[in-house]
C-alpha positions in Angstrom: -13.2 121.5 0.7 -11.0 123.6 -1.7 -9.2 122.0 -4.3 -5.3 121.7 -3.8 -5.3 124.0 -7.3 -7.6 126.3 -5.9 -5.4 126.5 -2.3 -2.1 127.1 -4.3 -3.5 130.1 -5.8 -4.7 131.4 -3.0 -1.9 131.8 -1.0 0.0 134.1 -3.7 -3.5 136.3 -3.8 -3.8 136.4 0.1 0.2 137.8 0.4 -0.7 140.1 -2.6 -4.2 141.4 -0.9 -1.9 141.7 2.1 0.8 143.7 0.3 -1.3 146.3 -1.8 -3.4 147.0 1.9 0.1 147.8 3.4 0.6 150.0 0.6 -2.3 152.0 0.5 -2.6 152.6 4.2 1.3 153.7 3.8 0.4 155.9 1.1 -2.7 157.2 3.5 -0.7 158.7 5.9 1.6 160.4 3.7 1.1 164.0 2.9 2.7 163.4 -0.5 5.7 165.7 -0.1 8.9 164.3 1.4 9.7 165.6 5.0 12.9 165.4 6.8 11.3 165.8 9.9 12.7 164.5 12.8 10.4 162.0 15.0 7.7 164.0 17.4 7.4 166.8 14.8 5.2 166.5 12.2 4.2 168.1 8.7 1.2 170.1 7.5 0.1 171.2 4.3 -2.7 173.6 3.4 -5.5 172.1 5.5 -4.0 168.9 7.1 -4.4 168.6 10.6 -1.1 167.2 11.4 1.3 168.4 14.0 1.1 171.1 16.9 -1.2 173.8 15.1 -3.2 173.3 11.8 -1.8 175.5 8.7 -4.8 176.6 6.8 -3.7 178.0 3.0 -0.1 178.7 3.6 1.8 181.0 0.8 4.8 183.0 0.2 4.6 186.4 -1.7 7.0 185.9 -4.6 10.3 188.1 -4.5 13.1 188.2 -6.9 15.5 189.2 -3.7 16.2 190.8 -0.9 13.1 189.9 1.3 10.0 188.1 1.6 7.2 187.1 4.0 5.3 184.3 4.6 1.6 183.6 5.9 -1.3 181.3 6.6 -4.1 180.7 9.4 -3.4 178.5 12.6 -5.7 176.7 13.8 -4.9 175.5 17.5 -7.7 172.6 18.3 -5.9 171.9 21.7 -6.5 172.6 25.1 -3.4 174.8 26.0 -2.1 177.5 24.5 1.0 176.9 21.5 3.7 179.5 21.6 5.7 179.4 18.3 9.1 181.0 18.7 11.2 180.8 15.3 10.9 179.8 12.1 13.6 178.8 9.4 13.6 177.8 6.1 16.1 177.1 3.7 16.0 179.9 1.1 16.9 182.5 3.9 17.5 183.6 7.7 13.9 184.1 8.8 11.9 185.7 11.8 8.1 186.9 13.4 7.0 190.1 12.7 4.6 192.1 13.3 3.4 195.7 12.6 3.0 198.2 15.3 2.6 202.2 15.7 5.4 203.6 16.7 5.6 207.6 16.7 2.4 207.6 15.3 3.7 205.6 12.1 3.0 201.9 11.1 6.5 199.8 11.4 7.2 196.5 10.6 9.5 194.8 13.8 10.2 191.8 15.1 7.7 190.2 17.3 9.1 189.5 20.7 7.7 187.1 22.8 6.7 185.2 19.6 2.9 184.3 18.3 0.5 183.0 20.6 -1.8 180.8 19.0 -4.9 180.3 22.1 -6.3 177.2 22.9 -9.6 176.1 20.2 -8.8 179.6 18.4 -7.0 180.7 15.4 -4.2 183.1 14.6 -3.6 185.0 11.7 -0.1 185.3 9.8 -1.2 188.2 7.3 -0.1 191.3 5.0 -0.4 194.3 7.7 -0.3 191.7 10.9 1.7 189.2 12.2 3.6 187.8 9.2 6.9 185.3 8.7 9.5 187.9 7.3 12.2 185.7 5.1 15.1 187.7 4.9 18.3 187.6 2.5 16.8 185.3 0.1 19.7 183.5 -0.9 17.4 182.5 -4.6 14.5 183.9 -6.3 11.3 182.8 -4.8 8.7 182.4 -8.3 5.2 181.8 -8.4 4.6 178.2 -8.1 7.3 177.6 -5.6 6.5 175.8 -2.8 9.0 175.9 0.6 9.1 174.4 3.1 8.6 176.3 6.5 9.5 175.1 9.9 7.9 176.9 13.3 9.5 176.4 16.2 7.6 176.1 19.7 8.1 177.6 23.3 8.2 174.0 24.1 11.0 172.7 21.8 8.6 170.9 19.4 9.0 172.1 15.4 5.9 171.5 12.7 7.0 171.5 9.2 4.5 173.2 6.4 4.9 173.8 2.7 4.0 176.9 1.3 3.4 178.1 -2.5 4.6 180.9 -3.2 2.4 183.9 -5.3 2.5 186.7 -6.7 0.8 189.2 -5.0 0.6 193.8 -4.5 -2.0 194.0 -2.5 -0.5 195.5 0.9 2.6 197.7 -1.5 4.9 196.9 1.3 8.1 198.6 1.7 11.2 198.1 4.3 13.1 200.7 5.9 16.3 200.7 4.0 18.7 198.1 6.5 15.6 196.7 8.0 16.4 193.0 7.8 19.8 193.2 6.8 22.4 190.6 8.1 23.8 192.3 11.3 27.6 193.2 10.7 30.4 191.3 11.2 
């Protein structure tokens, strides 16, 4: 049988054991970034499955203004098909895009009908593809930045991801001049 000593000092080490188990199982499901997500949506970083779609290596090609564009891999490990219909973020207005032939010339439009991510496949948000166009950038977006991106589902869910912004030439874009423009008043 236990001393009373001994019994007095384990209490105080049981509720401690108890306390720094809390904690790390807390600290376990936390992706490490804050999120202001709302309840039923959820947040994903580069790799984390968590939410509606997994974001694979999500980044942001660095702009000093005007506009931007976003992009990643989705992975969709679910049985059904995921629709995702806007996107927002709060250094600009933001939409899908995607580049088509039109007149026998490559143009950059919005994507209607939004980006279908099938069931157990992947999509690709890519320079020259399918892309998140962030328009109006209402700050400079530097190397290193990280922002937070939120899709928007067919079925009303949203999925939160961060993306760190790079610097990067590879595709030269160029816009139209007025292409993304804030419609006139």
């Amino acid at each position: 049988m236990p001393s009373t000593t001994s019994r007095r000092f384990l209490r105080p080490a049981a509720l401690i054991g108890a306390a720094v188990l809390t904690a790390s199982v807390t600290a376990c499901g936390s992706s490490g970034t804050p999120s202001a997500a709302p309840p039923g949506s959820a947040s994903a970083s580069a790799s984390a499955a968590v939410g509606v779609l997994t974001v694979r290596d999500p980044w942001v090609k660095a702009a000093d203004k005007g506009m931007t564009a976003a992009f990643a891999t989705l992975a969709n490990d679910g049985d059904t098909d995921v629709t995702i219909t806007g996107v927002t973020t709060d250094v600009s207005r933001a939409e899908i895009h995607e580049m088509a032939m039109t007149d026998g010339t490559m143009t950059m439009r919005q994507k209607q009908g939004g980006v279908v991510v099938a069931a157990r496949s992947r999509a690709a948000l890519e320079p020259g593809g399918d892309h998140l166009m962030l328009m109006d950038l209402t700050r400079p977006v530097r190397a290193g930045d990280q922002l937070d991106i939120t899709l928007t589902f067919a079925d009303g869910r949203t999925q939160t991801f961060t993306a760190v912004a790079k610097p990067f030439t590879g595709a030269q874009e160029t816009y139209a001049p007025g292409h993304g423009a804030s419609p006139a008043s």
